[in-house]
C-alpha positions as a LaTeX table, in Angstrom:
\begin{tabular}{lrrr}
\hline
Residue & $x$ (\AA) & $y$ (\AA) & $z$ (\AA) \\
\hline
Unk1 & 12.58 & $-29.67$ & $-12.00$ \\
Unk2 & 11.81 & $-32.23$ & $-9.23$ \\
Unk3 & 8.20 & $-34.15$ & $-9.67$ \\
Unk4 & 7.12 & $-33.38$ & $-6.40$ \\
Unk5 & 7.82 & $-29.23$ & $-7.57$ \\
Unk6 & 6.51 & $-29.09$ & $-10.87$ \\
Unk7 & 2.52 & $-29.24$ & $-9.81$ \\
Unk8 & 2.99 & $-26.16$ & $-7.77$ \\
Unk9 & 5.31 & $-24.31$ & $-10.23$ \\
Unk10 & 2.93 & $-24.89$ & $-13.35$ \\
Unk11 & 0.01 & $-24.14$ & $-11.28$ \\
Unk12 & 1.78 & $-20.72$ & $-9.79$ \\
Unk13 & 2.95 & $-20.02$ & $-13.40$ \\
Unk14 & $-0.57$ & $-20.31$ & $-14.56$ \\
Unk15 & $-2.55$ & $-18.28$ & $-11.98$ \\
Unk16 & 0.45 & $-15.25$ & $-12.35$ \\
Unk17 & $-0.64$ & $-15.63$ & $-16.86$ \\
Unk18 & $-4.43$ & $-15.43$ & $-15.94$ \\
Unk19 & $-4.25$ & $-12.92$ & $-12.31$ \\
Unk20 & $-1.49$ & $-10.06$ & $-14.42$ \\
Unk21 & $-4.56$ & $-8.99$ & $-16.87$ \\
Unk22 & $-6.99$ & $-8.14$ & $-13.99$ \\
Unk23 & $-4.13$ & $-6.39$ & $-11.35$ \\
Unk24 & $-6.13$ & $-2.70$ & $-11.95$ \\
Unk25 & $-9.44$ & $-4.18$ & $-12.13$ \\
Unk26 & $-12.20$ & $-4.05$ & $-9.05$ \\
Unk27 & $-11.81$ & $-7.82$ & $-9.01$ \\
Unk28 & $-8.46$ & $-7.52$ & $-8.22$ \\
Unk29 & $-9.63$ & $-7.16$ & $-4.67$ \\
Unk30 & $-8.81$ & $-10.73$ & $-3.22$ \\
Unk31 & $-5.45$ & $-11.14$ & $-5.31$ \\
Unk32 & $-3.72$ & $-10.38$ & $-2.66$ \\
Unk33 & $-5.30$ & $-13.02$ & $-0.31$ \\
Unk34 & $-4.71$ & $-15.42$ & $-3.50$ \\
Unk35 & $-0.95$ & $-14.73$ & $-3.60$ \\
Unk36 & $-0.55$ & $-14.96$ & 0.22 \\
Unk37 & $-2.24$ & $-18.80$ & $-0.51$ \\
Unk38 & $-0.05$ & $-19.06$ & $-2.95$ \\
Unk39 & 3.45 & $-18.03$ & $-0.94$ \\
Unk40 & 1.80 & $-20.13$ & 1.70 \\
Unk41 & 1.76 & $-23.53$ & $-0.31$ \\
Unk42 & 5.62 & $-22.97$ & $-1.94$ \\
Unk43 & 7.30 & $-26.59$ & $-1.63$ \\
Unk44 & 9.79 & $-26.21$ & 1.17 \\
Unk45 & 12.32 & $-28.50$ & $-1.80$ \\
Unk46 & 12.36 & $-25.99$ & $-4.55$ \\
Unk47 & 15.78 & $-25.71$ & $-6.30$ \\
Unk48 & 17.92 & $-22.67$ & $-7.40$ \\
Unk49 & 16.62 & $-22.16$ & $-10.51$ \\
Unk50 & 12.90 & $-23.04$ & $-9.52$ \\
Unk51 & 13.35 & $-20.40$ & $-6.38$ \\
Unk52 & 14.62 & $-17.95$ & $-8.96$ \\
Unk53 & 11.88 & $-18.44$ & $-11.77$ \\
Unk54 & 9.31 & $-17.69$ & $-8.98$ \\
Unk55 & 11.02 & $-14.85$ & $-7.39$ \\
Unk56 & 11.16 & $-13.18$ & $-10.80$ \\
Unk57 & 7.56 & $-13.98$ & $-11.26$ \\
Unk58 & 6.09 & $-12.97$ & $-7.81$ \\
Unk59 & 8.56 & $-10.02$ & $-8.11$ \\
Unk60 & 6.71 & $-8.68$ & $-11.35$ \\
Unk61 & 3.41 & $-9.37$ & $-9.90$ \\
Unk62 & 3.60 & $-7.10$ & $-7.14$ \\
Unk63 & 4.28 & $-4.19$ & $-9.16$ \\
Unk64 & 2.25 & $-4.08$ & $-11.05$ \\
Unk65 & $-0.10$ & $-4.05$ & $-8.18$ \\
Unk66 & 1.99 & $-0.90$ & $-6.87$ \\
Unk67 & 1.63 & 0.73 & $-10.26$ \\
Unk68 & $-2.64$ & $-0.12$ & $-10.54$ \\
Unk69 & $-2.77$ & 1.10 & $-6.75$ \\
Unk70 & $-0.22$ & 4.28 & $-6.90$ \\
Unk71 & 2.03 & 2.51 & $-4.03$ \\
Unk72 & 5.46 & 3.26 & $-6.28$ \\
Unk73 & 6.19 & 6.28 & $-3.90$ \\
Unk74 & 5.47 & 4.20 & $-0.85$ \\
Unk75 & 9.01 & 4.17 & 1.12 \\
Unk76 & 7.79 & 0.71 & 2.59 \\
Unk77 & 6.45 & $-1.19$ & 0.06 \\
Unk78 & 9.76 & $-0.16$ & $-2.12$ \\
Unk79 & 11.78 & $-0.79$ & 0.39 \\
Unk80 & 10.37 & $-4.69$ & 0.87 \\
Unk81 & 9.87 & $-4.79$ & $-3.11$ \\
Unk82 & 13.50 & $-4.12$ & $-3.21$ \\
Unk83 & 13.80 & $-7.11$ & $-0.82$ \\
Unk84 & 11.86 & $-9.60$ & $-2.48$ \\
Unk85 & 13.95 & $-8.90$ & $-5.61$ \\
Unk86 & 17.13 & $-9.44$ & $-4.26$ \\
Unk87 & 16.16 & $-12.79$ & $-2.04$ \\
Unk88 & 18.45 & $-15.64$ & $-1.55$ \\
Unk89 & 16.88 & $-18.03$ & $-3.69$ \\
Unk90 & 15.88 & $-20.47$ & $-0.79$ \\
Unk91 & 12.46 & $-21.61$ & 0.05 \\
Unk92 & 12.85 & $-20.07$ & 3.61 \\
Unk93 & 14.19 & $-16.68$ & 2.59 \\
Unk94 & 11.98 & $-16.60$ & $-0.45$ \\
Unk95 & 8.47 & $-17.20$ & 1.30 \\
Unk96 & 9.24 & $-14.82$ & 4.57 \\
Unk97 & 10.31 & $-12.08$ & 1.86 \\
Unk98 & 7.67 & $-12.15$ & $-0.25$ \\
Unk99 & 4.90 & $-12.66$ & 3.02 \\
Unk100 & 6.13 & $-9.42$ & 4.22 \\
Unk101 & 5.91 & $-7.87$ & 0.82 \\
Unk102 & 2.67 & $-8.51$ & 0.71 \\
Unk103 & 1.48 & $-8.11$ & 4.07 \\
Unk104 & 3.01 & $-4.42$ & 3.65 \\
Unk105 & 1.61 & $-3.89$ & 0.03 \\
Unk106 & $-1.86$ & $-4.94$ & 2.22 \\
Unk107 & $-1.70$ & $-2.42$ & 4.65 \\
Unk108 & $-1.03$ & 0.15 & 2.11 \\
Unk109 & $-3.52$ & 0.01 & 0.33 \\
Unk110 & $-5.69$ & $-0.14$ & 3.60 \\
Unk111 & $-4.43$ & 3.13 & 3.86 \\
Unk112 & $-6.63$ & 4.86 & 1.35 \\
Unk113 & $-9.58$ & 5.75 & 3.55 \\
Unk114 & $-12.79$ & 3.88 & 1.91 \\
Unk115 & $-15.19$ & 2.14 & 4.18 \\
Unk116 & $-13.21$ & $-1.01$ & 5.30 \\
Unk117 & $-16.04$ & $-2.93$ & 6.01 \\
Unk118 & $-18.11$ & $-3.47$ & 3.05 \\
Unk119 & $-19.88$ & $-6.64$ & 3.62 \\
Unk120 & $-23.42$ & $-4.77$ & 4.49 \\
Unk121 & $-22.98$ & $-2.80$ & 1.73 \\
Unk122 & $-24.72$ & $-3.29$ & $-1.89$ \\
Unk123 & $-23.11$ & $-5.43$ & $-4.03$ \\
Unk124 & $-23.13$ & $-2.18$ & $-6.45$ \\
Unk125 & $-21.75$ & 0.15 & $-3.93$ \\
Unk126 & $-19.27$ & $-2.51$ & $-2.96$ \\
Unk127 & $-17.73$ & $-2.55$ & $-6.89$ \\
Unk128 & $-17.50$ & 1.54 & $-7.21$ \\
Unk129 & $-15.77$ & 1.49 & $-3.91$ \\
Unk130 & $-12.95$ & $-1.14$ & $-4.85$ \\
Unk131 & $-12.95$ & 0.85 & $-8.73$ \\
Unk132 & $-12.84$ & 4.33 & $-6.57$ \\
Unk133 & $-9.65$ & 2.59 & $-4.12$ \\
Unk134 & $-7.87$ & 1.49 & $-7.40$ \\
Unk135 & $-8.13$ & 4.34 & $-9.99$ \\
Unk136 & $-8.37$ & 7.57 & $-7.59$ \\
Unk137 & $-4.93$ & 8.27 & $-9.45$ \\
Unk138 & $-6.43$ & 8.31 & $-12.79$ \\
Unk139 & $-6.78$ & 12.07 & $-13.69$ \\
Unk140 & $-9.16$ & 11.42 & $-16.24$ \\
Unk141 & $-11.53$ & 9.16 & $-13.55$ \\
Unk142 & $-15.10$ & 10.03 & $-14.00$ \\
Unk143 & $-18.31$ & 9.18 & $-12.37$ \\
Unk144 & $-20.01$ & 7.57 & $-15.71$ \\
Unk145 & $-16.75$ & 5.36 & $-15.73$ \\
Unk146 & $-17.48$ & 4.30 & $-11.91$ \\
Unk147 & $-21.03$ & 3.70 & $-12.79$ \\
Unk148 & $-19.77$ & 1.50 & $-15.52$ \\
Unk149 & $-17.63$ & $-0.33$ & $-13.24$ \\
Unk150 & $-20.59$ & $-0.77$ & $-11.24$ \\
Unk151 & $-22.55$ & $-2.19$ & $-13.94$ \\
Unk152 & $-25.41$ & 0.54 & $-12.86$ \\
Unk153 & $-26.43$ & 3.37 & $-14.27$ \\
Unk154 & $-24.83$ & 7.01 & $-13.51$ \\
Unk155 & $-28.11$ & 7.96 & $-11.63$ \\
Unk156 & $-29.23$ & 4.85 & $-9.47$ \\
Unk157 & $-25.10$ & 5.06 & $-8.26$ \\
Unk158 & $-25.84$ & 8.31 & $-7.04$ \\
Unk159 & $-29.03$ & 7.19 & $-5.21$ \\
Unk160 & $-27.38$ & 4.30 & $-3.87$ \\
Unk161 & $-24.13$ & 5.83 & $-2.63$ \\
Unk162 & $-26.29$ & 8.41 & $-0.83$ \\
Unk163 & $-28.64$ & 5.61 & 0.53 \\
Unk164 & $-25.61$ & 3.72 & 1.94 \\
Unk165 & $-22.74$ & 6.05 & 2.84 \\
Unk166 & $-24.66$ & 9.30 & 2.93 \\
Unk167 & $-21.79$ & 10.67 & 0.52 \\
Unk168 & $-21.64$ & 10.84 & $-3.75$ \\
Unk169 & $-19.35$ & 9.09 & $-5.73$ \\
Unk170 & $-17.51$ & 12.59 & $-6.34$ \\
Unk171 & $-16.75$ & 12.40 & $-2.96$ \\
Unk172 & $-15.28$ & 9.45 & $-2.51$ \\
Unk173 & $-12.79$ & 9.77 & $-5.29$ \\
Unk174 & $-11.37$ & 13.38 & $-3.54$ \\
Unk175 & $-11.36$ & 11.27 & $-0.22$ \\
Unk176 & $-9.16$ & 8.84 & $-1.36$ \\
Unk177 & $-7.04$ & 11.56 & $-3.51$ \\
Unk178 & $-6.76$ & 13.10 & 0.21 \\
Unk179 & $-6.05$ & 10.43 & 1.97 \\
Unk180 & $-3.13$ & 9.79 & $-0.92$ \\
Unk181 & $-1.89$ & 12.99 & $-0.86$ \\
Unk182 & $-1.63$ & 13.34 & 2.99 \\
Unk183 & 0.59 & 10.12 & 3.17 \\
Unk184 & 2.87 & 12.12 & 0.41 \\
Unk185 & 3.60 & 14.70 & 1.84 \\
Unk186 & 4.25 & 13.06 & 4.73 \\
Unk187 & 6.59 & 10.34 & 3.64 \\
Unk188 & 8.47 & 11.65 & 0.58 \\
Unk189 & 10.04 & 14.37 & $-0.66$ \\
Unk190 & 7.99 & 14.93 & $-4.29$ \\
Unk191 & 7.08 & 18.55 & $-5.01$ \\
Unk192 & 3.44 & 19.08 & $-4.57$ \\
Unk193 & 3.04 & 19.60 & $-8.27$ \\
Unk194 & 4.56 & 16.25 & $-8.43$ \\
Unk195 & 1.96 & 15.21 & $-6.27$ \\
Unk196 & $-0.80$ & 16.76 & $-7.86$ \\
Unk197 & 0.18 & 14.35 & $-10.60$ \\
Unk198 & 0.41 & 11.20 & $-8.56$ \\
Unk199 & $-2.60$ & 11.02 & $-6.52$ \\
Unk200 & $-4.83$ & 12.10 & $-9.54$ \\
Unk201 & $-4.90$ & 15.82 & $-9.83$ \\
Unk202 & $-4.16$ & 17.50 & $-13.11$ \\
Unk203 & $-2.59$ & 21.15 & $-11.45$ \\
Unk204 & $-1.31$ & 21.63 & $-8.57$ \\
Unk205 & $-3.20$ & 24.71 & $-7.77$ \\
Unk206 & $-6.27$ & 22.11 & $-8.04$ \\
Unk207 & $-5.22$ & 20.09 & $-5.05$ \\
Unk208 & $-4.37$ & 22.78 & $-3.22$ \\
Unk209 & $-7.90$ & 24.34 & $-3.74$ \\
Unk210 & $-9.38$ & 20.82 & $-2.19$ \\
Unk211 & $-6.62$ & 20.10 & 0.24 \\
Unk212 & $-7.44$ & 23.38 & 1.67 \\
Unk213 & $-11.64$ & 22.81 & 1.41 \\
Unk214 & $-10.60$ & 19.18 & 3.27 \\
Unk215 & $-8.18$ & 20.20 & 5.99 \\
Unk216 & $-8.26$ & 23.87 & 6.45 \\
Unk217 & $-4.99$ & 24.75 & 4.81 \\
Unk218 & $-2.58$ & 24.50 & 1.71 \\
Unk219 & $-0.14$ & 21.18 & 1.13 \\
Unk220 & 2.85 & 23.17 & 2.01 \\
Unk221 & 1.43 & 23.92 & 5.69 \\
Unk222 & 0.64 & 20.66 & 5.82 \\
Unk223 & 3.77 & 19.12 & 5.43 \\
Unk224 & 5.68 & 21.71 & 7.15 \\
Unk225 & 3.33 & 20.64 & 10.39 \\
Unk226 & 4.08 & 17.34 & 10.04 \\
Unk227 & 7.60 & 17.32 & 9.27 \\
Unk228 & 8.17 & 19.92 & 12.65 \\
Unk229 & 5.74 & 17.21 & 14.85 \\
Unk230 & 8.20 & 14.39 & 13.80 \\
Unk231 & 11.02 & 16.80 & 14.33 \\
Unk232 & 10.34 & 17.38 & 17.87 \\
Unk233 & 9.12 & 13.84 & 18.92 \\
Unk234 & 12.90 & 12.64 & 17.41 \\
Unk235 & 14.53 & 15.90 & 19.45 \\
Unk236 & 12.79 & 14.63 & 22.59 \\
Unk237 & 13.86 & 11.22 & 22.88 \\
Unk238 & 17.24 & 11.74 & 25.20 \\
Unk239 & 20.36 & 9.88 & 25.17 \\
Unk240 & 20.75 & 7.53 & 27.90 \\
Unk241 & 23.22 & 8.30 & 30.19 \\
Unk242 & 26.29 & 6.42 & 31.29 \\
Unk243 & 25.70 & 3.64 & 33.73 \\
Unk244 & 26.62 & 4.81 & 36.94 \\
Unk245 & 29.59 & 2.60 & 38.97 \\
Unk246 & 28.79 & 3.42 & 42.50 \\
Unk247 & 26.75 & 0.41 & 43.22 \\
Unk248 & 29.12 & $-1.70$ & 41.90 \\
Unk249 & 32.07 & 0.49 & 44.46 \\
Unk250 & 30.01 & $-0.13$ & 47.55 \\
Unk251 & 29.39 & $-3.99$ & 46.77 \\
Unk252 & 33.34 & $-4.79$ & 45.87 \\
Unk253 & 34.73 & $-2.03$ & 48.29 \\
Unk254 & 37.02 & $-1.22$ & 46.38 \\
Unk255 & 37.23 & 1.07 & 43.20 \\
Unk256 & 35.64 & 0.66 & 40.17 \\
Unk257 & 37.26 & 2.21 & 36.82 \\
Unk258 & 34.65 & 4.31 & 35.24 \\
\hline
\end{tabular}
């Protein structure tokens, strides 16, 4: 390991050992700002075997983000997970991989429709909203557990969510189930019992029953809508036609082999 390498590589080794216990917690909110700092600063000399160790490393981290966030089922962020993992081991190929990776894992999770804007928001509020965005999937979620996370009591939570958002915790945690489920159905091909399972539901009879309440009709319609409105945006885009020649027969005068 080079001199000018091995700062960097104990340091990244070190913040992966300490960041891996706290990847499902509320806290967890700014490690992926921390990783992007830390894919930023990669020496631009790392060897083989150093570009490997952290490829491995930065590999691992990220899912087990997916897995605390629900993201496995994701076709992008698999898709540039799969990427990262197989990455030339080069500084160049290594960093632009794993800032896309990240960048992607990002905007899924921005996906789950919370408030994105929670700097006006109790500090309280602000904690069972990050706990709500990271544990919707949990089947056995409860309010008393949010409140914990909160480090309030069940009852001032309650107050406070309805104070800020005009909304209970109860509802948040089916808006982000909802907001899973929609993306789903929309980008894979998992039964909806399957999906029941995934987004935090224990039956599947249970999302349909709130999926229904939310958008005004059962999973299956849902996807069948979506699948027929991608269908027919595909079907419309036509195939360009052959170039035509005649220009090119009045400019030479002569003809032109089509």
């Amino acid at each position: 390991m080079l001199e000018h390498t091995r700062p960097w590589i104990e340091s990244f080794v070190r913040r992966c050992q300490i960041a891996a216990g706290h990847a499902s917690e509320p806290e967890s909110a700014g490690l992926l700002a921390g990783m992007k700092d830390w894919c930023d600063e990669m020496p631009a000399a790392l060897r083989v075997p150093e570009a490997l160790i952290v490829r491995g490393i930065a590999t691992r981290m990220i899912e087990c983000i997916v897995h605390a966030r629900s993201l496995r089922f994701n076709s992008d962020v698999a898709r540039t997970l799969a990427s990262l993992a197989i990455a030339e081991p080069t500084c160049e190929c290594l960093k632009h991989r794993w800032r896309s990776c990240l960048d992607i894992l990002q905007d899924a999770s921005d996906d789950v429709d919370l408030p994105c804007d929670h700097s006006g928001l109790d500090m309280r509020v602000r904690l069972a909203l990050q706990a709500i965005g990271e544990r919707y999937s949990d089947p056995l979620l409860t309010v008393a557990q949010i409140a914990r996370e909160s480090r309030v009591s069940l009852w001032h939570l309650s107050r406070l969510m309805r104070r800020e958002l005009n909304t209970t915790v109860r509802q948040m945690i089916h808006r982000a189930r909802m907001k899973a489920a929609e993306r789903q159905l929309s980008e894979s091909a998992l039964s909806i019992k399957e999906i029941a399972a995934v987004v935090g539901y224990q039956s599947a009879t249970e999302l349909g029953r709130q999926f229904k309440a939310t958008h005004g009709m059962n999973p299956t319609a849902y996807r069948t809508r979506v699948r027929s409105k991608k269908l027919s945006i595909i079907m419309s885009v036509s195939i360009p036609r052959k170039p035509s020649v005649e220009p090119l027969r009045e400019h030479f005068g002569r003809r032109v082999n089509a």
